[in-house]
N, C-alpha and C positions, 0 to 999 in steps of 0.2 A: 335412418336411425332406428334401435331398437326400440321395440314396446318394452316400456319397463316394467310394466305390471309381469311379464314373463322374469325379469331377471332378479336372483336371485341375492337379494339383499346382505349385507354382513348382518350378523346376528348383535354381535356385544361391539357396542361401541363406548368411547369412554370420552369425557368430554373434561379438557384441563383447564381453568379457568370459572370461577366459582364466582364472579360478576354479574350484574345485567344483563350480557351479548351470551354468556357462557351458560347460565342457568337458563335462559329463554332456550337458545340452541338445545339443551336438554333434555326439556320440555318436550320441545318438538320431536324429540328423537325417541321419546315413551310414546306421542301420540301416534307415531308412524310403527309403531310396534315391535322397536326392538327393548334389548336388553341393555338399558344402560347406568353407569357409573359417573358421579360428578366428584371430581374431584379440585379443591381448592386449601390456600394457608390456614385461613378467619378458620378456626373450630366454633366461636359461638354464630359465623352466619348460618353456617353450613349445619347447626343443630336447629337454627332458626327452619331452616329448608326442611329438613329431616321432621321437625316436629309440629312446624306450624301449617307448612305448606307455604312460607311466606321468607322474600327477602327485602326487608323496609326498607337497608340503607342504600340499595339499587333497585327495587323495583315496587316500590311504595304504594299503599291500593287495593296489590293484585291477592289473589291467592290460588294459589295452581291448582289446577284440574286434576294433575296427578301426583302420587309421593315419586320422590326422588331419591334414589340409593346416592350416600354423600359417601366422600373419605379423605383423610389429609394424607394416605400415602401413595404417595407418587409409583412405586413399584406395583400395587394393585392397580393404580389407575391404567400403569402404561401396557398391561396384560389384556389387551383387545382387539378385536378384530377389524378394528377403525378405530382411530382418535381423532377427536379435535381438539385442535389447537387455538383457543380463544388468550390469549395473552395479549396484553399491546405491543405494538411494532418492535418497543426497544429493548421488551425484554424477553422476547420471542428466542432469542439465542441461549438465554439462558436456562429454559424449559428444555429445549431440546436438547440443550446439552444434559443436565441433569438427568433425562429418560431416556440417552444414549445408549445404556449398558441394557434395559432391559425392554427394547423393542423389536421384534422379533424382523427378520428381511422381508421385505416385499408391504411390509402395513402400510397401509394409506395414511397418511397425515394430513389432515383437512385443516390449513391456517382460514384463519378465520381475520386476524389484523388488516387495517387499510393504514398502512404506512411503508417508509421505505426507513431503511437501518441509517443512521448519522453516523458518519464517518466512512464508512463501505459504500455504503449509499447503495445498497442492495434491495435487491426486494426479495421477500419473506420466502420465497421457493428459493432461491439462492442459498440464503442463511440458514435455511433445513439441509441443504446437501452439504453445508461443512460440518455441523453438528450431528446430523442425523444421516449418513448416505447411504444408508439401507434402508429407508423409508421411501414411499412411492407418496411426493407432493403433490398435493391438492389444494385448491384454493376457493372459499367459500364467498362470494361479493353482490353486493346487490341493493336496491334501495327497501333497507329493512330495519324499525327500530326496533329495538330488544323489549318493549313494553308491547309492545302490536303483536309480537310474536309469542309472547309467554300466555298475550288473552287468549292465543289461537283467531287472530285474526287475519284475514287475506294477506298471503305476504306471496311475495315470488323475486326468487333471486336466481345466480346463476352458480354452480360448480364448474372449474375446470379444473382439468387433467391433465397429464402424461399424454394419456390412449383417450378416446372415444370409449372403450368399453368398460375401463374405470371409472371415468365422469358420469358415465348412466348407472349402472351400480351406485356409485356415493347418491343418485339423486333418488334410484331405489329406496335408497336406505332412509331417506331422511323425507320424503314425501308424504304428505298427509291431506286430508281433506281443506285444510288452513294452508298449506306450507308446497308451493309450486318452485323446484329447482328445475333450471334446465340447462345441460348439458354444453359444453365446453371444452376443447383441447386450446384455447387460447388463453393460458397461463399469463404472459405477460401482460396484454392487455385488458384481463380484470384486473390485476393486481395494479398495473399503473390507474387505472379508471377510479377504480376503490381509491388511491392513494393519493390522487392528483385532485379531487374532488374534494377533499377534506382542505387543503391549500384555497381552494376557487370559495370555499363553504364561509371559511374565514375571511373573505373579500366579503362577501355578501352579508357578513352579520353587521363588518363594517358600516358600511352602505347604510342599511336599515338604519342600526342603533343613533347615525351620526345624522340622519333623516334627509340623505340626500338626493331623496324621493325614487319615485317607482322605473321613473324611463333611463334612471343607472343603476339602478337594480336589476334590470332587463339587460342593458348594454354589456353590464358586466359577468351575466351569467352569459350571454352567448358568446363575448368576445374570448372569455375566459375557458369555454367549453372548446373554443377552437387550439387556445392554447395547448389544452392536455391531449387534442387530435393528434396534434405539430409534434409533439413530444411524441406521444405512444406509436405513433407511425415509427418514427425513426428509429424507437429501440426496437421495433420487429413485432408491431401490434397488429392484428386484423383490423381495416377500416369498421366492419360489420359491428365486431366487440364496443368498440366508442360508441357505436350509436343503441346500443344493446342495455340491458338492464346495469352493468355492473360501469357503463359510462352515462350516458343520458339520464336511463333510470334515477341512476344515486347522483345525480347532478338535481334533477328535478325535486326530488325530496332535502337533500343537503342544504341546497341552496337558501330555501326560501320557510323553513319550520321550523320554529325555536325549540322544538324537540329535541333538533341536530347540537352535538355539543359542540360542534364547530362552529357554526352559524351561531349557536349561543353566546360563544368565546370570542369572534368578530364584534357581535352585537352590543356586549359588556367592553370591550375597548373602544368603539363606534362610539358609543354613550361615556366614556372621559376615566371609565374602572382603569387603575394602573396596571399595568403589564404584571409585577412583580408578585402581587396578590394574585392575579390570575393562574400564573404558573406555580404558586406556592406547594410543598406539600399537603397532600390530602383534595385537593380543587381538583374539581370534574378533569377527566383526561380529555385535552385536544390533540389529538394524532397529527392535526394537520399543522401543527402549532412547530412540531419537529421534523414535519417533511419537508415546509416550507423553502429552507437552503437547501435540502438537498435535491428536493426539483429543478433547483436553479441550475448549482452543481453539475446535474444530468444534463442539460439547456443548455449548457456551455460544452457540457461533454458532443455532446451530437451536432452540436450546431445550428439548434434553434431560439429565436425568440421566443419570451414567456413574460413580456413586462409586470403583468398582474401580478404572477406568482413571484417576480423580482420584488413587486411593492410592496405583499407583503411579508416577504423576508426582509427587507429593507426596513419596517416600522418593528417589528417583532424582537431585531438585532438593534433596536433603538437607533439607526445609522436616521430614519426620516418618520418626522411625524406624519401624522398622517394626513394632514391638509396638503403638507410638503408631496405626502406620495399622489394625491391628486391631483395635485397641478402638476406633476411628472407625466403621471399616465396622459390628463388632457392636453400636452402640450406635445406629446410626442409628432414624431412630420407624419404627414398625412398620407395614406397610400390606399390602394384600392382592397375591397375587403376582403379580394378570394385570393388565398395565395398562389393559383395557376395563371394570374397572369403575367 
């Protein structure tokens, strides 16, 4: 691999998505020293960013170490020499589409989403090449929350790429004394790692909230970690990646911190919150809350089992409560734990 301190970073990056995940990313992208642009809808958050240093309704507390250039037009935004793409999963298609006309060939697109598309059941490099096919996909994954990252606190994730020597360049560009990316050509396997973890996060808050103590809290983070193995293997994952920051990593953070909005969004139905409140408009976004069937979907596609991620698409599609889904899972037949035998 290249020393990236030699390579030659993009200068203007622009960053779409004016959220928590999207303002933190931003942040980081002034500390790493380039030239960047935040672009989002909200005009009074984004005056909030611009004149306070501050986003209360996402990131409540903090106040940024640096100003932040804002703006609500998309046509300025998409004039960069990098973007990222912070949207959530489902509405990732429609960013892209709408920055279609003025993103010049060859720009990196750094998605930043951990989910896969409902209906397509795609994942986010996919849905950039029918929207966006003159854009060079990248994907930004790793166990990172948008609060840790915006203090400038220790974070390390991973970038993948196309090429090796795009993925070191994006980690160029975004690298700071706080902020460790490392380098990637295994596109698929962050993106399902990212995606699949958000699904297993929501078991886990399960778990917790519904207090069904520590040693199935354990059982079901490793049995469920082997789950999204099964899966990203088969779609063309590298083993390395799973076990790598953008699987392991963000499984070991997800899992187990009421930080994670997925884990949080398990933990609130665990605890007897209705479903229908939780999904309502405005309530914190769980990613994994719409991956859920479509991991199955994929599971079926390939031809592996995923009962976890069955169960909780199964309570989420209201088909089984959730006492129902664990007397499912504990009653499954019994077999040996490694699947090479």
């Amino acid at each position: 691999m290249s020393e990236l301190g030699k390579i030659e970073p993009f200068k203007r990056i622009s960053v779409l998505g004016a959220g928590a995940w999207g303002t933190a990313l931003a942040l980081n992208a002034v500390r790493a020293g380039r030239d960047v642009v935040l672009w989002g809808r909200n005009a009074e958050n984004l005056q909030m960013i611009g004149e306070n240093r501050q986003l209360p309704a996402y990131l409540p507390d903090i106040t940024f170490d640096h100003p932040l250039e804002t703006t609500t037009d998309l046509t300025e935004a998409a004039d960069a020499d990098c973007i990222l793409l912070v949207a959530p999963a489902q509405s990732t298609h429609k960013i892209a589409e709408d920055i279609s006309f003025f993103v010049k060939r060859g720009t990196p697109v750094v998605l930043a989403a951990k989910g896969l598309e409902k209906g397509s059941q795609r994942m986010m490099s996919e849905v950039l090449s029918d929207y966006l096919p003159q854009a060079e996909a990248a994907v930004l994954s790793g166990p990172s929350f948008a609060a840790d990252v915006a203090r400038g606190l220790p974070t390390a994730v991973t970038i993948a790429a196309g090429s090796l020597p795009l993925a070191e360049r994006l980690c160029a560009s975004l690298s700071n004394a706080s902020f460790r990316p490392y380098a990637s050509t295994d596109l698929i396997g962050v993106q399902l790692g990212g995606a699949l973890k958000n699904v297993l996060a929501i078991a886990c808050g399960i778990v917790v909230g519904k207090q069904l103590g520590a040693s199935a809290h354990a059982a079901l983070m490793t049995r469920g970690f082997a789950e999204m193995q099964r899966l990203a293997l088969k779609a063309g994952a590298r083993p390395d990646t799973l076990m790598g920051l953008s699987g392991f990593g963000d499984v070991a953070l997800s899992c187990s911190n009421a930080l994670s909005r997925n884990f949080s969004f398990g933990f609130a139905l665990g605890e007897g919150r209705d479903l229908s409140e939780l999904m309502a408009p405005g309530a914190k976004l769980s990613e994994g809350a719409f991956t859920a069937r479509v991991a199955c979907q994929l599971a079926e596609k390939y031809g592996v089992e995923m009962p976890i991620a069955q169960a909780v698409a199964d309570v989420l599609d209201r088909k089984d409560s959730i006492d129902e889904a664990v007397a499912r899972l504990m009653s499954r037949p019994l077999r040996p734990e490694s699947d090479h035998h």
